[in-house]
C-alpha positions as CSV (number, residue, x, y, z in Angstrom):
1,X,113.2,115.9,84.2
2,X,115.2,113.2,85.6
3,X,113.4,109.2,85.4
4,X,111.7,107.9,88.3
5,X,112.9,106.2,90.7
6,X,111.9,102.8,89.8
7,X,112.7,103.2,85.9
8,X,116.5,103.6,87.6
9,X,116.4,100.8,89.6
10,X,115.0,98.7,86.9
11,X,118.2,99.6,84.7
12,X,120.1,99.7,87.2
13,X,119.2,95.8,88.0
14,X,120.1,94.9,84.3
15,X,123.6,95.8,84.5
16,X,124.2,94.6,88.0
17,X,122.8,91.4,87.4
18,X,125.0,90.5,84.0
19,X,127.9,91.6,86.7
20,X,126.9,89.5,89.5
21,X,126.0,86.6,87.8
22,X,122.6,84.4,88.1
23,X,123.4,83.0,91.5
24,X,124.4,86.0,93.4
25,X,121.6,87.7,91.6
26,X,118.6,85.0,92.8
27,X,119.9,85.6,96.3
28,X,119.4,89.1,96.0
29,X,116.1,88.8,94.2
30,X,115.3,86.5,97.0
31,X,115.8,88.4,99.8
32,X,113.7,91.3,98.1
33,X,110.8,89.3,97.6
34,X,110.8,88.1,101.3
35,X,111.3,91.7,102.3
36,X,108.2,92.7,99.9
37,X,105.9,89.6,101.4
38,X,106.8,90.6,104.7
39,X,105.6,94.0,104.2
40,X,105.8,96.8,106.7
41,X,107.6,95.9,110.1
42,X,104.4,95.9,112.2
43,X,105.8,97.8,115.1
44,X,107.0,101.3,113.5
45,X,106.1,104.6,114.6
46,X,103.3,106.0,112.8
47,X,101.4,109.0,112.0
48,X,101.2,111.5,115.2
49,X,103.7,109.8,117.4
50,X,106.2,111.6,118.9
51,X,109.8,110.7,117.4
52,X,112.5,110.2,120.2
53,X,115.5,112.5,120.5
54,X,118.8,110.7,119.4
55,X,122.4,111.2,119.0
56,X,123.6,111.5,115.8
57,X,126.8,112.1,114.2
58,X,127.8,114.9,111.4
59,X,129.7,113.9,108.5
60,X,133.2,115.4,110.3
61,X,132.5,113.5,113.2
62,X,130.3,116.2,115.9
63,X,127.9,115.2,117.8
64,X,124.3,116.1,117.1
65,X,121.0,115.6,118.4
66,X,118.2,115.0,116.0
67,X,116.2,117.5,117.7
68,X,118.5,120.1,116.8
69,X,119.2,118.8,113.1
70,X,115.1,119.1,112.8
71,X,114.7,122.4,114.5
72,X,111.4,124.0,114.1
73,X,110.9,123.7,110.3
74,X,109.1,121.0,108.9
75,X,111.3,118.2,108.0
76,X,111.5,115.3,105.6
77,X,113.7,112.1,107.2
78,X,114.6,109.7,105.1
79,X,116.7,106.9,106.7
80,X,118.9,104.7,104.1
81,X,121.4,102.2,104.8
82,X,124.6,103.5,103.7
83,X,126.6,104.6,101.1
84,X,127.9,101.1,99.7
85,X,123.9,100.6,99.0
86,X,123.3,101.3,95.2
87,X,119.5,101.4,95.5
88,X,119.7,104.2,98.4
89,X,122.8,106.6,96.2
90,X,120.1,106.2,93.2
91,X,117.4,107.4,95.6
92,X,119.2,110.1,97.2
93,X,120.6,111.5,94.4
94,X,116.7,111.6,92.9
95,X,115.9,113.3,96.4
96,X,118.3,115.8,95.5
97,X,117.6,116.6,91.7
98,X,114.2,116.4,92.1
99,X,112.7,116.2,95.7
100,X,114.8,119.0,96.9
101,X,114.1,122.0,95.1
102,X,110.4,121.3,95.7
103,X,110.9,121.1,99.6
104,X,112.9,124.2,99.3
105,X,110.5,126.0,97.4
106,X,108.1,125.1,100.8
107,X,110.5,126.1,103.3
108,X,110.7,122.2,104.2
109,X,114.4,120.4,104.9
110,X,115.7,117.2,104.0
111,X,117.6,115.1,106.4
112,X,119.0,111.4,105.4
113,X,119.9,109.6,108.2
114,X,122.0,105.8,108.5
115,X,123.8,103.8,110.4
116,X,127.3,104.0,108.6
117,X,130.3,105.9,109.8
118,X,130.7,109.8,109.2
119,X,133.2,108.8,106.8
120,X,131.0,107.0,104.6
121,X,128.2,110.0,105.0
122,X,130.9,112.3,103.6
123,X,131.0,109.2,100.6
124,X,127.5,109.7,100.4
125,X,127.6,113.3,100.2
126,X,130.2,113.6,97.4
127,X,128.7,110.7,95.4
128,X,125.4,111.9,95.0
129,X,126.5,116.0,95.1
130,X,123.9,116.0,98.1
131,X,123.3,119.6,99.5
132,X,121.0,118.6,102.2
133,X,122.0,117.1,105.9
134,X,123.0,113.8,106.0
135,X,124.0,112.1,109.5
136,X,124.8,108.9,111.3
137,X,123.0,106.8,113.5
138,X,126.0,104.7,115.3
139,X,124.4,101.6,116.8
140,X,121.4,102.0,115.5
141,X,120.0,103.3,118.4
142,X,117.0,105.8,116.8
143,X,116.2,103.2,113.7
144,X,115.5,100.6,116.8
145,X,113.6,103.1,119.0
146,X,111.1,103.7,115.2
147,X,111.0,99.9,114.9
148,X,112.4,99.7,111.4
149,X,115.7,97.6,112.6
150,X,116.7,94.9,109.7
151,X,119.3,92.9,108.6
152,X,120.7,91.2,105.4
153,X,119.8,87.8,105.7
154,X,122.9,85.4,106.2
155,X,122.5,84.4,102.2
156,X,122.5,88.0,101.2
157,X,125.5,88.9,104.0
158,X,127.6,85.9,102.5
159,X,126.6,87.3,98.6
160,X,127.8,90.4,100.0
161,X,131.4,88.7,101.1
162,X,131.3,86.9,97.8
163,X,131.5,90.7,96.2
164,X,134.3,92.1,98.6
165,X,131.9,94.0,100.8
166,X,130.5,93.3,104.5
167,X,127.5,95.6,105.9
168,X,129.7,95.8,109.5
169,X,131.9,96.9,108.3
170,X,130.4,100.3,107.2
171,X,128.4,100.3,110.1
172,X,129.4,103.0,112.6
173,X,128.9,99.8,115.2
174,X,130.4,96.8,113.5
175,X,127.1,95.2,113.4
176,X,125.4,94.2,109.7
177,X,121.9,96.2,110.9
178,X,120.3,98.3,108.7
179,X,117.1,100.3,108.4
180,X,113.9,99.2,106.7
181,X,114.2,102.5,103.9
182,X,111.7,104.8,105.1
183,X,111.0,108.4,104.6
């Protein structure tokens, strides 16, 4: 039995912090603790609303509405923001070792959805050996529509350049939104 998802992150956090040093480190630490005193954006859909239809994009690049990608079984969604986000490959890759075979079991799919490019879904994909659909969200446009829209704040986005990598610019729209990580 694989650790929990937190007991990763916590080790995870070790090694990446002796990496980024104590500066780059307190901004992220920052940001997370504004995140956790904000708490949950107060506008997001909730239980027994309707989710919109959206366009999505597959991995190699096809269109697809979420409608279809649900279809009538029940369906977990779990939006993440992207394959260059360490927190969400630890996460997926749980939802695959361990999540998975229990939805299966139930007759339940998994969908992960982001905003990234189909290119950095098939990263995702191949990273984490992920068997279940992943897909794209260019622009946004459903993660606005369930009112879980965020963004790195200018400190973390500027940390981010500091370590060679810019949300935009793994972002199927060129923009640095992500998704609040909800399932």
């Amino acid at each position: 039995m694989s650790s929990s998802i937190a007991v990763q992150v916590a080790e995870f956090n070790v090694g990446f912090n002796e990496a980024v040093g104590p500066v780059l480190a307190e901004v992220f630490a920052d940001e997370q603790a504004t995140l956790n005193t904000a708490g949950l954006p107060t506008s997001t859909v909730g239980p027994g609303d309707v989710i919109p239809d959206a366009r999505l994009v597959s991995p190699n690049g096809d269109a697809v509405s979420l409608y279809s990608a649900l279809g009538s079984t029940t369906t977990v969604v779990v939006f993440y923001r992207g394959s260059w986000c360490p927190y969400c490959n630890l996460t997926l890759k749980h939802y695959q070792q361990t999540l998975l075979p229990q939805l299966t079991a139930r007759g339940v799919k998994l969908i992960a959805i982001s905003p990234q490019t189909p290119e950095a879904s098939e990263l995702a994909i191949a990273n984490g050996e992920l068997e279940f659909t992943v897909l794209s969200d260019p622009g946004n446009i459903l993660v606005s529509q369930l009112g879980i829209l965020t963004e790195p704040t200018g400190e973390a986005r500027a940390a981010h350049t500091q370590l060679g990598f810019d949300v935009a610019e793994s972002n199927a729209d060129s923009t640095g939104g992500i998704p609040f990580p909800t399932v």
